[in-house]
LOLOLUM-644945 format. One line per 8 residues: number of its first residue (from 1); their letters; for each residue x, y, z of C-alpha. Coordinates in steps of 0.25 Angstrom, whole numbers. Example, Ala and Ser with C-alpha at 12.3 -4.5 7.8 and 13.67 -1.06 7.14 Angstrom:
REM residues 2
1 = as = 49,-18,31 | 55,-4,29
END
This chain:
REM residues 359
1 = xxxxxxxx = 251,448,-419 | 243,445,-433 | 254,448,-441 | 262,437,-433 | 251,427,-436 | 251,431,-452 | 268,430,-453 | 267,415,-447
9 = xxxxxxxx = 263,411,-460 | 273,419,-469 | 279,406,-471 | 268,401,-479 | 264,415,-486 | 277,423,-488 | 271,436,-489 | 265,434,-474
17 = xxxxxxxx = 281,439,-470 | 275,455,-474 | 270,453,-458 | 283,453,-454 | 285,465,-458 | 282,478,-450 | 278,488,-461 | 268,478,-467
25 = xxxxxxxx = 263,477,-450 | 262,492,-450 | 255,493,-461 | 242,481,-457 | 245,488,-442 | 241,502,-448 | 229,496,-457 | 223,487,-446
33 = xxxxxxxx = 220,499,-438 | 216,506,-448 | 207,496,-452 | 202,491,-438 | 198,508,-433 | 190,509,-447 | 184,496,-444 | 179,499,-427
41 = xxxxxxxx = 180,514,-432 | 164,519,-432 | 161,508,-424 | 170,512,-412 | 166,526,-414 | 152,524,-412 | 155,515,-400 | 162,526,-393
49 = xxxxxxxx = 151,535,-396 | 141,526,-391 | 149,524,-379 | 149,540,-377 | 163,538,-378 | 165,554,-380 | 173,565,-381 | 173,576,-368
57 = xxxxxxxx = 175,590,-374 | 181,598,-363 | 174,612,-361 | 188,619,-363 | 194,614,-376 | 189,620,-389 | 175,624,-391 | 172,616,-405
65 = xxxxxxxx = 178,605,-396 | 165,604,-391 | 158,599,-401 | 166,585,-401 | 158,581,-388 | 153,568,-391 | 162,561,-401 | 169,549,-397
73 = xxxxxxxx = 182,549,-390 | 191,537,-384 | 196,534,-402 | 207,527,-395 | 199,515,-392 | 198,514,-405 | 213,515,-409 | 220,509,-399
81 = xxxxxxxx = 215,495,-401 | 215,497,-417 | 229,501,-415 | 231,488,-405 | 224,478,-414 | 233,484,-427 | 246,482,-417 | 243,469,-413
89 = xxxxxxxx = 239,464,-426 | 253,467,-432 | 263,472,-423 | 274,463,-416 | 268,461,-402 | 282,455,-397 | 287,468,-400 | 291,477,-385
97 = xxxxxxxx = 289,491,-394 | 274,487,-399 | 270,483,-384 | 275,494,-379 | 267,504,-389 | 254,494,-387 | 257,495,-372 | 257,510,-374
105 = xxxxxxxx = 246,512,-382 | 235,502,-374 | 240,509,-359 | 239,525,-365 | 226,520,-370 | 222,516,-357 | 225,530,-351 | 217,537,-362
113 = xxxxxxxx = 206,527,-361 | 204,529,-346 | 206,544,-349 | 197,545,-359 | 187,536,-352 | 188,546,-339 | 186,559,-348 | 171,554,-352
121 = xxxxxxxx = 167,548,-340 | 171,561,-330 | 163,573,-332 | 175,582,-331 | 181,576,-344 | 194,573,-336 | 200,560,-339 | 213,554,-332
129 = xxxxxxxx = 220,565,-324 | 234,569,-330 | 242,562,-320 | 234,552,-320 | 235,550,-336 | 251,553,-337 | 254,545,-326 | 249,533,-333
137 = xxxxxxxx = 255,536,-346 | 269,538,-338 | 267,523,-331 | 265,517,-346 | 273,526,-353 | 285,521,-343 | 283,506,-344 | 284,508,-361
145 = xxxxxxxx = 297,517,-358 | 304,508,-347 | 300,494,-356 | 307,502,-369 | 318,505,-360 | 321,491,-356 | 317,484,-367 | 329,478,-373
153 = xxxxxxxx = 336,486,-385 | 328,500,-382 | 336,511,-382 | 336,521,-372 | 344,532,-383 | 336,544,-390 | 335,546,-404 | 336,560,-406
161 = xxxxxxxx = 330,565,-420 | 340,572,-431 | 353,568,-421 | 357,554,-427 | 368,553,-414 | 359,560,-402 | 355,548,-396 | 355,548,-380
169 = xxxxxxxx = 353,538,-370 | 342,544,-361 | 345,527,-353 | 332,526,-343 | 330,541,-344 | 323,535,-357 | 312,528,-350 | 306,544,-346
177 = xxxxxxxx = 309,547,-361 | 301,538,-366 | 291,539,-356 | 288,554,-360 | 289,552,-374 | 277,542,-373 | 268,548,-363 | 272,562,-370
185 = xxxxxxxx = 266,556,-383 | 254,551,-377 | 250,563,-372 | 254,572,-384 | 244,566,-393 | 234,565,-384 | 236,580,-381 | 234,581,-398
193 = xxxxxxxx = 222,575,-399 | 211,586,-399 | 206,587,-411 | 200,578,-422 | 211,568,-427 | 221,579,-422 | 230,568,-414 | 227,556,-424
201 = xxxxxxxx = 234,562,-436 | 248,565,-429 | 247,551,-422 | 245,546,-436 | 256,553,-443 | 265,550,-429 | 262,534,-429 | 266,536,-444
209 = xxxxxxxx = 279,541,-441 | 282,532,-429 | 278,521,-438 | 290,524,-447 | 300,526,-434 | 295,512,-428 | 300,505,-442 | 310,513,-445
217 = xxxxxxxx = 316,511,-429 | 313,496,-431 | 321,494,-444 | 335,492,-439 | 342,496,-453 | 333,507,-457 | 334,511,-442 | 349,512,-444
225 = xxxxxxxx = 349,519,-458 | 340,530,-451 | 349,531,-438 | 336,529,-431 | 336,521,-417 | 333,505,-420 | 323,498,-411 | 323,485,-414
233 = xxxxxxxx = 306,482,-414 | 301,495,-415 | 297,492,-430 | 284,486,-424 | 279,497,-419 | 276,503,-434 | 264,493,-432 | 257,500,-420
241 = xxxxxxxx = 262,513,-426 | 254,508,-440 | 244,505,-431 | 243,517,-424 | 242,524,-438 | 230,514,-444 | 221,517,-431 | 225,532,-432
249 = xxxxxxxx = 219,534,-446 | 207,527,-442 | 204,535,-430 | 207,548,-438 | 197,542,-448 | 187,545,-436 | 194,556,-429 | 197,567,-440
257 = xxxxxxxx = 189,578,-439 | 177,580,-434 | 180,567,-426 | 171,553,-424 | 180,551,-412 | 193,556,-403 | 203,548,-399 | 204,551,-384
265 = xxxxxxxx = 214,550,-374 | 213,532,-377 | 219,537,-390 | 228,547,-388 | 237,543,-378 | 240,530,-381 | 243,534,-397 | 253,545,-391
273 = xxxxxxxx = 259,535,-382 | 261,525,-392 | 268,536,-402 | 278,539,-390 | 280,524,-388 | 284,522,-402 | 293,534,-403 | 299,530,-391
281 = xxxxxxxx = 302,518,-396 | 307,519,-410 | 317,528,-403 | 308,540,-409 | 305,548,-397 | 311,562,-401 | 303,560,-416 | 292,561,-410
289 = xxxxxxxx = 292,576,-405 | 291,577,-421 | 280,566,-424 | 274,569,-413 | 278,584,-413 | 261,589,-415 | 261,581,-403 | 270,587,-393
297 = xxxxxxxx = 265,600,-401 | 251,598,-393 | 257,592,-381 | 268,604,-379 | 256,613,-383 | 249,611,-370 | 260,610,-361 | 265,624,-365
305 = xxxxxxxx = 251,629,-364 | 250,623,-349 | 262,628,-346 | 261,642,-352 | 246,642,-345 | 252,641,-332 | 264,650,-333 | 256,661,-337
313 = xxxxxxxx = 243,660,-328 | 233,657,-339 | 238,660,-353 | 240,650,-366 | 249,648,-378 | 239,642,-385 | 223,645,-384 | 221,630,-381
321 = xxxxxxxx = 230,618,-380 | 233,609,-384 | 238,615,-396 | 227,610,-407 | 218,616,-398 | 223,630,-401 | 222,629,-415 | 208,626,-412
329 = xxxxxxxx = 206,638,-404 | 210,647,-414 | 200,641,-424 | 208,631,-432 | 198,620,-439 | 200,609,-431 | 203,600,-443 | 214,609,-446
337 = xxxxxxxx = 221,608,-434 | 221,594,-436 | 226,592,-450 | 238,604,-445 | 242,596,-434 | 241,583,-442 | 251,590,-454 | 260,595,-442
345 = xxxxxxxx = 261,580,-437 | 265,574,-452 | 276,585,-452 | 281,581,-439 | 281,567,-442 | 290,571,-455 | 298,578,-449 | 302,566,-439
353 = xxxxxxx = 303,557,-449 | 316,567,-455 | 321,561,-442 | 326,548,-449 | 334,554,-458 | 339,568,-452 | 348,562,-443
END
């Protein structure tokens, strides 16, 4: 929007025509939010505090857990407008790919919020119940896929990574592809997130690398060169991607260990849904089993120790799930659990971008 109003007067100041461009837009995109959660940083911090806006500490997790009671929760009040703000401020609003992300971001935010909201107003701790939360991430999640599917010039054909000529057409079968990839994601990171700036450093290092896919998916001769899907327009989500990454390092700036303030489920949610948004759309959904891979890590982590919990009447894989929590258990620092995780999550996403050339 802004960026619009500067380029009207290129014709006057030739070097207004940097606006046009969508790596100058990343780049003030990135450094707005940054800027802007520096700026309402303390301030919304304190806010939260005064408005008991805190953390529940369930009785079963990790004993030294308990000592978090009390420190503000909900961060993703804080990032998500940042993130908005940023988007709005430089991204192409006529762009179909940049609502859709937006549209994902503000309605998974919803969810958490309400969540969030239900976990410290009840005295149980429980927020929404699980059907209820995946049955509302379904209905939103399957009005992005069936838009993407329609939309003019979207293909419904799969880029698998390493194989330049597997490409199947999955045809409407696509819209329940996309639909797990975005719900999938949302909840994934939002399984991750338990410990100080556990989550925040893979989203970080994720958005970076979607950031790069976005461009790269939206440049139609480099697209070609790489023998990567072209989508026309999907360029412009490198903004909200540099967004993404501006509002994340100044939540980590807070959240790092010990932590000022969580994230919550307002957070979370919408950041993992937006990741699978974007993957979905740059035609990237297979890569991010690798960018995303700590992820899916945590998220298979509980389901096999579910599974394997009910298969053998009361026996685990792990002493606590999800799988951060069982590093805890067996006395790994906190902290070093973290920065692990976080060296896992840059490998991963190295390792994805040797999908651009290994082909």
């Amino acid at each position: 929007m802004l960026s619009k109003l500067i380029y009207m007067f290129h014709f006057d100041y030739s070097w207004l025509n940097v606006f046009r461009y969508i790596t100058f837009r990343t780049i003030l995109s990135a450094l707005t939010s940054l800027t802007l959660f520096f700026i309402v940083g303390n301030w919304a911090i304190s806010k939260l505090q005064s408005m008991q806006v805190r953390q529940y500490i369930r009785e079963d997790g990790p004993p030294n857990h308990l000592k978090k009671a009390g420190t503000p929760t909900m961060g993703g009040c804080i990032i998500l407008p940042v993130i908005l703000i940023a988007s709005l401020m430089w991204g192409e609003l006529t762009n179909i790919y940049v609502l859709l992300t937006l549209l994902s971001i503000l309605c998974f935010g919803l969810i958490g919020f309400v969540d969030d909201k239900l976990k410290m107003t009840r005295k149980n701790g429980q927020g929404l119940s699980v059907k209820a939360k995946l049955s509302l991430q379904i209905v939103i999640a399957l009005a992005v896929a069936i838009t993407l599917y329609f939309h003019p010039g979207f293909d419904s054909h799969l880029n698998v990574p390493f194989f330049k000529n597997i490409t199947p057409d999955l045809g409407a079968w696509y819209i329940l592809f996309a639909l797990l990839i975005i719900v999938g994601s949302s909840n994934a990171v939002n399984l991750t997130d338990g410990l100080d700036g556990l989550a925040m450093g893979p989203i970080i290092i994720a958005f970076i690398s979607y950031l790069i896919f976005s461009y790269l998916s939206g440049h139609i001769k480099i697209a070609e060169y790489l023998q990567i899907p072209y989508v026309a327009g999907s360029g412009e989500l490198s903004v909200i991607c540099g967004a993404i990454f501006g509002a994340g390092l100044g939540f980590l700036w807070y959240n790092t260990y010990p932590a000022e303030i969580f994230m919550g489920d307002v957070g979370s949610l919408p950041l993992g849904a937006a990741l699978g948004t974007v993957a979905v759309v740059t035609k990237q959904e297979f890569t991010l089993i690798l960018v995303g891979g700590l992820f899916v890590f945590e998220a298979l982590s509980v389901i096999f120790q579910v599974f394997y919990y009910k298969m053998t009447g009361g026996h685990r894989i792990f002493r606590m799930a999800p799988i951060h929590h069982h590093f805890e258990m067996k006395g790994w620092p906190e902290s070093k659990i973290t920065i692990r995780f976080w060296i896992i999550a840059i490998i991963l996403a190295l390792l994805s971008m040797s999908t651009l050339k290994l082909r």
